[in-house]
CHARMM internal coordinates of N, CA and C (Angstrom, degrees):
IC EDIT
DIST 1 N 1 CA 1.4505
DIST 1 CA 1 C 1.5290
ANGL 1 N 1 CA 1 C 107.92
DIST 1 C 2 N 1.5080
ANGL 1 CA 1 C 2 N 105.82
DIHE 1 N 1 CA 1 C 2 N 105.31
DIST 2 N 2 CA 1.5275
ANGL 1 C 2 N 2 CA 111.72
DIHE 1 CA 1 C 2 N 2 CA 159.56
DIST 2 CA 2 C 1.8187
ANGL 2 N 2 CA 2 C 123.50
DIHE 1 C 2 N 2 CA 2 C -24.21
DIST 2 C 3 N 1.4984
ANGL 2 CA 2 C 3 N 121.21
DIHE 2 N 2 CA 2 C 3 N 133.13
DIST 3 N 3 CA 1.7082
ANGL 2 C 3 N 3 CA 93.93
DIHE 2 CA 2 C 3 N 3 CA 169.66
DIST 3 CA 3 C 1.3854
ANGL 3 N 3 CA 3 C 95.03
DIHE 2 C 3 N 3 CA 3 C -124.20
DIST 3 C 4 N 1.5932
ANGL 3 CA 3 C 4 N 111.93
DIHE 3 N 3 CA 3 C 4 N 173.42
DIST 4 N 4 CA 1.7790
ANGL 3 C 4 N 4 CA 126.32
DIHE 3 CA 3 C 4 N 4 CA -155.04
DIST 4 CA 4 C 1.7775
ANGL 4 N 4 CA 4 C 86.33
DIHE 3 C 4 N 4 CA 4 C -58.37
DIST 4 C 5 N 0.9938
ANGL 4 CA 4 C 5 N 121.00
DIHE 4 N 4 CA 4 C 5 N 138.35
DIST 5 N 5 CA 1.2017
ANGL 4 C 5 N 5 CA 142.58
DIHE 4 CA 4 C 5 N 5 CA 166.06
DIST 5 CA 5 C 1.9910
ANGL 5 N 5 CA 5 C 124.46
DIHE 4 C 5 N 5 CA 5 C 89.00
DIST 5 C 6 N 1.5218
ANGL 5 CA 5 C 6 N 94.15
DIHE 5 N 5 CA 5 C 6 N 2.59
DIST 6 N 6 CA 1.3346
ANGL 5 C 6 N 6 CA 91.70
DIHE 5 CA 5 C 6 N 6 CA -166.12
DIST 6 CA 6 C 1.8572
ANGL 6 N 6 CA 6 C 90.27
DIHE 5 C 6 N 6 CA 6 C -92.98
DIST 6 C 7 N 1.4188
ANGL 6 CA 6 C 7 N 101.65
DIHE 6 N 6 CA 6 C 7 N 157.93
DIST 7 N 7 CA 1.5938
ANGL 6 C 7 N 7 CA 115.77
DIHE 6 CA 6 C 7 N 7 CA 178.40
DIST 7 CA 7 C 1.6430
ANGL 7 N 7 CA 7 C 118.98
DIHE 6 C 7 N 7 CA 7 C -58.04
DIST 7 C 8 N 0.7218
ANGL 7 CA 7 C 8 N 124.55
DIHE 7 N 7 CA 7 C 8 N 134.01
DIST 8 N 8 CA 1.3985
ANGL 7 C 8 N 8 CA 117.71
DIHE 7 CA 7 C 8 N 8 CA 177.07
DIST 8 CA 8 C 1.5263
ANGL 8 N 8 CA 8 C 119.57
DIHE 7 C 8 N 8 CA 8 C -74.71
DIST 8 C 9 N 1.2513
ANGL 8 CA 8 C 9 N 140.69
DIHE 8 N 8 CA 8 C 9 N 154.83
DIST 9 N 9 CA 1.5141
ANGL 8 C 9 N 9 CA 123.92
DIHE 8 CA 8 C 9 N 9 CA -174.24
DIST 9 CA 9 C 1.3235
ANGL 9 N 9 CA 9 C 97.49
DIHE 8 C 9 N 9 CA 9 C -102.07
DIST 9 C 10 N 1.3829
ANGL 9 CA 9 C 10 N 99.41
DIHE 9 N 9 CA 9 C 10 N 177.06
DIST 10 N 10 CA 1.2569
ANGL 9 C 10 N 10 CA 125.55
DIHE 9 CA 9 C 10 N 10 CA -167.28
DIST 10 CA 10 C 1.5994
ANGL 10 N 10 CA 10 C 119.14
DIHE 9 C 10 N 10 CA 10 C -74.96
DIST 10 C 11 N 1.2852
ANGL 10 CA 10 C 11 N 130.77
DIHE 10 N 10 CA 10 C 11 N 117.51
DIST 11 N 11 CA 1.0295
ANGL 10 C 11 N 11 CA 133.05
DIHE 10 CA 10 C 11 N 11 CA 170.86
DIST 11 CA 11 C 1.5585
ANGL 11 N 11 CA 11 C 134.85
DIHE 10 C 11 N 11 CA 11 C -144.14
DIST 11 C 12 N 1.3896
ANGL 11 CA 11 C 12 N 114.08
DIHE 11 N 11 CA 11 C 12 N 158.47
DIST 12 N 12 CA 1.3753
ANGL 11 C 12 N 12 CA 101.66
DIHE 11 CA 11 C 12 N 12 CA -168.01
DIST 12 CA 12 C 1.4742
ANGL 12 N 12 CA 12 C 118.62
DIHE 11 C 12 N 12 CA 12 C -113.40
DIST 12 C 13 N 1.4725
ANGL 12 CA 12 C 13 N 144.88
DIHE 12 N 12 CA 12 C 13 N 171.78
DIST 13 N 13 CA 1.1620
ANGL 12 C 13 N 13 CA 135.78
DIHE 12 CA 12 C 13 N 13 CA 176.62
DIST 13 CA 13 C 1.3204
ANGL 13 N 13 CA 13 C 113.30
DIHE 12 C 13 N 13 CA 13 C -162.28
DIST 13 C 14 N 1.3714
ANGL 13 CA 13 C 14 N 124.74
DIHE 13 N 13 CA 13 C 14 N 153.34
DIST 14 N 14 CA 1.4825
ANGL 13 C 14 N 14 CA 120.73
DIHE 13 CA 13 C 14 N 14 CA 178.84
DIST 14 CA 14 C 1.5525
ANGL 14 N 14 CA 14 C 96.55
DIHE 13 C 14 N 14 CA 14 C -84.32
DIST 14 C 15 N 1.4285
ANGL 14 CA 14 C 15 N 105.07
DIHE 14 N 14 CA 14 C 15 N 146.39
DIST 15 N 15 CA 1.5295
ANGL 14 C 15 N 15 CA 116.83
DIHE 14 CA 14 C 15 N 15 CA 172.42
DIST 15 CA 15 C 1.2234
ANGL 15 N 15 CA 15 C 116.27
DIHE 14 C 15 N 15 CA 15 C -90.26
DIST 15 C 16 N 1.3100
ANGL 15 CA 15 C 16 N 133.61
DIHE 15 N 15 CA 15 C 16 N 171.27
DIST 16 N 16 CA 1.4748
ANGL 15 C 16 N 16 CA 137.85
DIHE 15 CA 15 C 16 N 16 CA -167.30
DIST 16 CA 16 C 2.0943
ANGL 16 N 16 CA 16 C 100.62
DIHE 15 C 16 N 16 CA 16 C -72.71
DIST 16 C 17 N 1.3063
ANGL 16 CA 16 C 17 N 104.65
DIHE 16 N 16 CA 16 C 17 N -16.11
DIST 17 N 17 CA 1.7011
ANGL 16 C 17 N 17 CA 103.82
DIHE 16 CA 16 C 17 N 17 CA -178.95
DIST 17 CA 17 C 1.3769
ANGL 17 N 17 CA 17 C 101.71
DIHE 16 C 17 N 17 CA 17 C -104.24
DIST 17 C 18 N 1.3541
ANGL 17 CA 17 C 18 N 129.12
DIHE 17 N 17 CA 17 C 18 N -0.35
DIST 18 N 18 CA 1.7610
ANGL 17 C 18 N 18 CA 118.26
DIHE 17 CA 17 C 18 N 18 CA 143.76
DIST 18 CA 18 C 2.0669
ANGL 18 N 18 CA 18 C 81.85
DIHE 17 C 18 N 18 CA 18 C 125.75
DIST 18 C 19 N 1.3964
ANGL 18 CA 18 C 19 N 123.89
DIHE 18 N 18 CA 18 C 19 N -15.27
DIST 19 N 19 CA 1.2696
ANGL 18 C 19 N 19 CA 125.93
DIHE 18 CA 18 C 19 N 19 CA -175.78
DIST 19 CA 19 C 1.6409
ANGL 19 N 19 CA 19 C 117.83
DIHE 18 C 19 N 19 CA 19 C -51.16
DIST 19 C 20 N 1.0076
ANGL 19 CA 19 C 20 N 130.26
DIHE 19 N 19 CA 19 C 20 N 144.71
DIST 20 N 20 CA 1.7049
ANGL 19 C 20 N 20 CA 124.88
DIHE 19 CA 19 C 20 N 20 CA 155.57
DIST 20 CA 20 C 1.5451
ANGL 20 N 20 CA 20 C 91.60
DIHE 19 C 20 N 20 CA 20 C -84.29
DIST 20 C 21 N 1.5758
ANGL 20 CA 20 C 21 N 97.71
DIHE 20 N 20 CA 20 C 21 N 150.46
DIST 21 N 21 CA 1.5832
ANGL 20 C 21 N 21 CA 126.04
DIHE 20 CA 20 C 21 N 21 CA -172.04
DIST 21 CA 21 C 1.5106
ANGL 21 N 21 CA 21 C 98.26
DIHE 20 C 21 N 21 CA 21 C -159.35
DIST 21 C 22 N 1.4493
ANGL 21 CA 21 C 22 N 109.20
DIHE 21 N 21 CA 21 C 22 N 101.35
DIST 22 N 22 CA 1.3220
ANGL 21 C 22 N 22 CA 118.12
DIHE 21 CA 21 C 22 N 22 CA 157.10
DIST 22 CA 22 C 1.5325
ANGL 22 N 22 CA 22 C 125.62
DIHE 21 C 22 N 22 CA 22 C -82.35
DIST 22 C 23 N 1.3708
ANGL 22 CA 22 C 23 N 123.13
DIHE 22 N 22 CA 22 C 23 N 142.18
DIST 23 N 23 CA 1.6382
ANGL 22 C 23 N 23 CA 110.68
DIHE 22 CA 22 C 23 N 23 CA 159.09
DIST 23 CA 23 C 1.0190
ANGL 23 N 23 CA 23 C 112.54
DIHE 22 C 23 N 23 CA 23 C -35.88
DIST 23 C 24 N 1.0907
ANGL 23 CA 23 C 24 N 142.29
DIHE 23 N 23 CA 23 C 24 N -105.33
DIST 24 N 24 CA 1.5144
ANGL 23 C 24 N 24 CA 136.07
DIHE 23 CA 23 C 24 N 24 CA 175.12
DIST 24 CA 24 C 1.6451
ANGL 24 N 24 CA 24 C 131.73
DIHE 23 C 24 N 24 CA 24 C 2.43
DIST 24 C 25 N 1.2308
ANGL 24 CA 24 C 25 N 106.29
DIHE 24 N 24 CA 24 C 25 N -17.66
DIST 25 N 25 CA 1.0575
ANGL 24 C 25 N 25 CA 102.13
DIHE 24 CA 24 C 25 N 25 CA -178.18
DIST 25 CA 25 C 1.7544
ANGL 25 N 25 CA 25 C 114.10
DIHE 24 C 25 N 25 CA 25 C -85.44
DIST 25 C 26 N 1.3616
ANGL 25 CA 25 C 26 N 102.33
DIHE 25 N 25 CA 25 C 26 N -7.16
DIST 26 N 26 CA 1.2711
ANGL 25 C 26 N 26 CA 131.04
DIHE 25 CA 25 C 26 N 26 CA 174.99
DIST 26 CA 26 C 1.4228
ANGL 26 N 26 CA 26 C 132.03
DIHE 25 C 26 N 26 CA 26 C -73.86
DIST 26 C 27 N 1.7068
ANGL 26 CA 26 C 27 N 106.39
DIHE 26 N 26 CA 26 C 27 N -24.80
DIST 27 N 27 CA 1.4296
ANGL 26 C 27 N 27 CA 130.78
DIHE 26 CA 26 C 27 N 27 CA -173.51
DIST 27 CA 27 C 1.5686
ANGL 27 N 27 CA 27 C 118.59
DIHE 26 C 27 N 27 CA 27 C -48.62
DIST 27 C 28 N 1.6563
ANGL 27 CA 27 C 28 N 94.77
DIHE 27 N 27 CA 27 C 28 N 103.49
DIST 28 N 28 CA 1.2081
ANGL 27 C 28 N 28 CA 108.20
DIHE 27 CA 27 C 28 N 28 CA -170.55
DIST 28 CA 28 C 1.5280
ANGL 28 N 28 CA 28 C 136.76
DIHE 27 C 28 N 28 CA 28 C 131.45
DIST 28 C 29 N 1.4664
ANGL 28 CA 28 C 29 N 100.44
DIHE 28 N 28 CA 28 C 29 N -39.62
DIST 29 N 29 CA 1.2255
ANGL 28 C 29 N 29 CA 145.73
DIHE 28 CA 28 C 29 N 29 CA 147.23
DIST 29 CA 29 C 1.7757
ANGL 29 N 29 CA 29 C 125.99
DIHE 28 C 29 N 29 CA 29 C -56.66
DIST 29 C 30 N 1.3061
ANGL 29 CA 29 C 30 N 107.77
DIHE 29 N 29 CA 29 C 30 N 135.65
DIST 30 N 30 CA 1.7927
ANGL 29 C 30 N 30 CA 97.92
DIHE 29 CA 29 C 30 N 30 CA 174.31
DIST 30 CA 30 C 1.7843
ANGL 30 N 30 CA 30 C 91.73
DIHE 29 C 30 N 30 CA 30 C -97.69
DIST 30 C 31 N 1.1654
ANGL 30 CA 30 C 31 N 82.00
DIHE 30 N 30 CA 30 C 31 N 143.35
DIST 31 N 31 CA 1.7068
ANGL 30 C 31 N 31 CA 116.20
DIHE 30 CA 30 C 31 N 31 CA 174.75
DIST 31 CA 31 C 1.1529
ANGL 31 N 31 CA 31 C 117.87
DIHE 30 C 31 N 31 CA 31 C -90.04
DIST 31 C 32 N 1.3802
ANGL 31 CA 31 C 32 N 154.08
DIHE 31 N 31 CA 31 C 32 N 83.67
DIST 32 N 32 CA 1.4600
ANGL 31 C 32 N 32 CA 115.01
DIHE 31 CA 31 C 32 N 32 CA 162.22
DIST 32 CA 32 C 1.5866
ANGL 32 N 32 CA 32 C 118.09
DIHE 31 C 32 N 32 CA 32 C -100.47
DIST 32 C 33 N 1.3502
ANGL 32 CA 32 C 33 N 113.70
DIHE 32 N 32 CA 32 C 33 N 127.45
DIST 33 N 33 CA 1.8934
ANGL 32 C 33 N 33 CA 120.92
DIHE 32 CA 32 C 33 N 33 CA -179.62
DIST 33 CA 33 C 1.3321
ANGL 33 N 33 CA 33 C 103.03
DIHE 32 C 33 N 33 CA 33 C -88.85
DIST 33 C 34 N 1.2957
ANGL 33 CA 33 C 34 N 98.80
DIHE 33 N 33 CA 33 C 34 N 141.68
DIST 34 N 34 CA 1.3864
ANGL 33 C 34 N 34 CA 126.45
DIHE 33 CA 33 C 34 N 34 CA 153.21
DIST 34 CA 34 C 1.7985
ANGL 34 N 34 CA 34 C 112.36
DIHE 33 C 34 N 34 CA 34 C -110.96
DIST 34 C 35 N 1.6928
ANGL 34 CA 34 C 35 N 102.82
DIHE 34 N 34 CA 34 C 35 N 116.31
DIST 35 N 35 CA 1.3471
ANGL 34 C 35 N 35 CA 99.81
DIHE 34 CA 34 C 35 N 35 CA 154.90
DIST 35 CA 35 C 1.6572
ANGL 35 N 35 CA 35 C 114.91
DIHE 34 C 35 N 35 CA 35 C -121.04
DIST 35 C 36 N 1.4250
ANGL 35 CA 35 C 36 N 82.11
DIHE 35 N 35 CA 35 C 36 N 146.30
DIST 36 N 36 CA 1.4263
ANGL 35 C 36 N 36 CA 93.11
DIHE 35 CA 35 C 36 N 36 CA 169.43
DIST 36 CA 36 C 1.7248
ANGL 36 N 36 CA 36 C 128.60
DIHE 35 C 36 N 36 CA 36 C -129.96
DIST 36 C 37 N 0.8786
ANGL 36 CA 36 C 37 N 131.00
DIHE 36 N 36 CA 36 C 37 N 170.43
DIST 37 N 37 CA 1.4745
ANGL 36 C 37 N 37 CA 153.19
DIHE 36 CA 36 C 37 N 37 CA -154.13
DIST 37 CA 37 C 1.8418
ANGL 37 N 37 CA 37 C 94.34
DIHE 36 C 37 N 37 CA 37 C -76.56
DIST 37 C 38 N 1.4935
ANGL 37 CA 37 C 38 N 123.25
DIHE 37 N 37 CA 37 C 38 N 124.37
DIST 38 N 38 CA 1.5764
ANGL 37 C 38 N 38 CA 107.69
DIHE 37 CA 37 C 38 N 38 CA 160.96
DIST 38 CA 38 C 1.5284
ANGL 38 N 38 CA 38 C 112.90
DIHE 37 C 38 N 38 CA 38 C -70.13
DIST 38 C 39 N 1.4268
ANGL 38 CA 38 C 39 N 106.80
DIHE 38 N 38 CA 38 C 39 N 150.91
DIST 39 N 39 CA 1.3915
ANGL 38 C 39 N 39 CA 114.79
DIHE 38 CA 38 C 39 N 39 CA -172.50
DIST 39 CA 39 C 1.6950
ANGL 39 N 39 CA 39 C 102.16
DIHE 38 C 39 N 39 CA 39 C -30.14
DIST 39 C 40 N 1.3470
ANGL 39 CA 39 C 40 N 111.90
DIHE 39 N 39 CA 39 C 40 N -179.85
DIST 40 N 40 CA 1.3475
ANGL 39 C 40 N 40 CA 119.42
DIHE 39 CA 39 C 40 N 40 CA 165.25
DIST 40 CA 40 C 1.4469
ANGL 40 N 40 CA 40 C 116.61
DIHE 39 C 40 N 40 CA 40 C 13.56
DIST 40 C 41 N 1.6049
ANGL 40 CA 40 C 41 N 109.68
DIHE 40 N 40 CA 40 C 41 N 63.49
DIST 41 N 41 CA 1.4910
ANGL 40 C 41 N 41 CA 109.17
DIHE 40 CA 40 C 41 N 41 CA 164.30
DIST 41 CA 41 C 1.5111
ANGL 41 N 41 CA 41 C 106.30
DIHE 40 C 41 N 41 CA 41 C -137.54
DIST 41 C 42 N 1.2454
ANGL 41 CA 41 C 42 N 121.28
DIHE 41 N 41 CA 41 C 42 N 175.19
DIST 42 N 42 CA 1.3547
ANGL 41 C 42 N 42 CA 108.42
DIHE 41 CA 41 C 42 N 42 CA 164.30
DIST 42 CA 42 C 1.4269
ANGL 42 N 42 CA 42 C 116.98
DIHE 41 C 42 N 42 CA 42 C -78.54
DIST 42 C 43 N 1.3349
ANGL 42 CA 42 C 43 N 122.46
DIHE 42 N 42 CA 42 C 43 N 154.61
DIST 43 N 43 CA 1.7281
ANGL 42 C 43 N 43 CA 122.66
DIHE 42 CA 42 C 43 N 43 CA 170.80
DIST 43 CA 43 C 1.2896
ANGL 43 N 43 CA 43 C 101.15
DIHE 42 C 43 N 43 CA 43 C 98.36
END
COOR INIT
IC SEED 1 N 1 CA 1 C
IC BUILD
């Protein structure tokens, strides 16, 4: 468990246009994520 101020690690994800997008690719940059829930799941 991350705590308030510590860095987040590095990770990667496919983007909604089929791309990999790591954090990192961001370095330097402010980030802000949105996650959300896949359709019809719980959470």
């Amino acid at each position: 468990m991350l705590k308030v101020g510590q860095k987040a690690p590095d990770f990667a994800l496919i983007s909604d246009e089929g791309k990999n997008i790591s954090l990192s690719d961001f370095k330097g940059n402010r980030a802000l994520l949105f996650f959300y829930p896949k359709a019809n799941t719980p959470g």
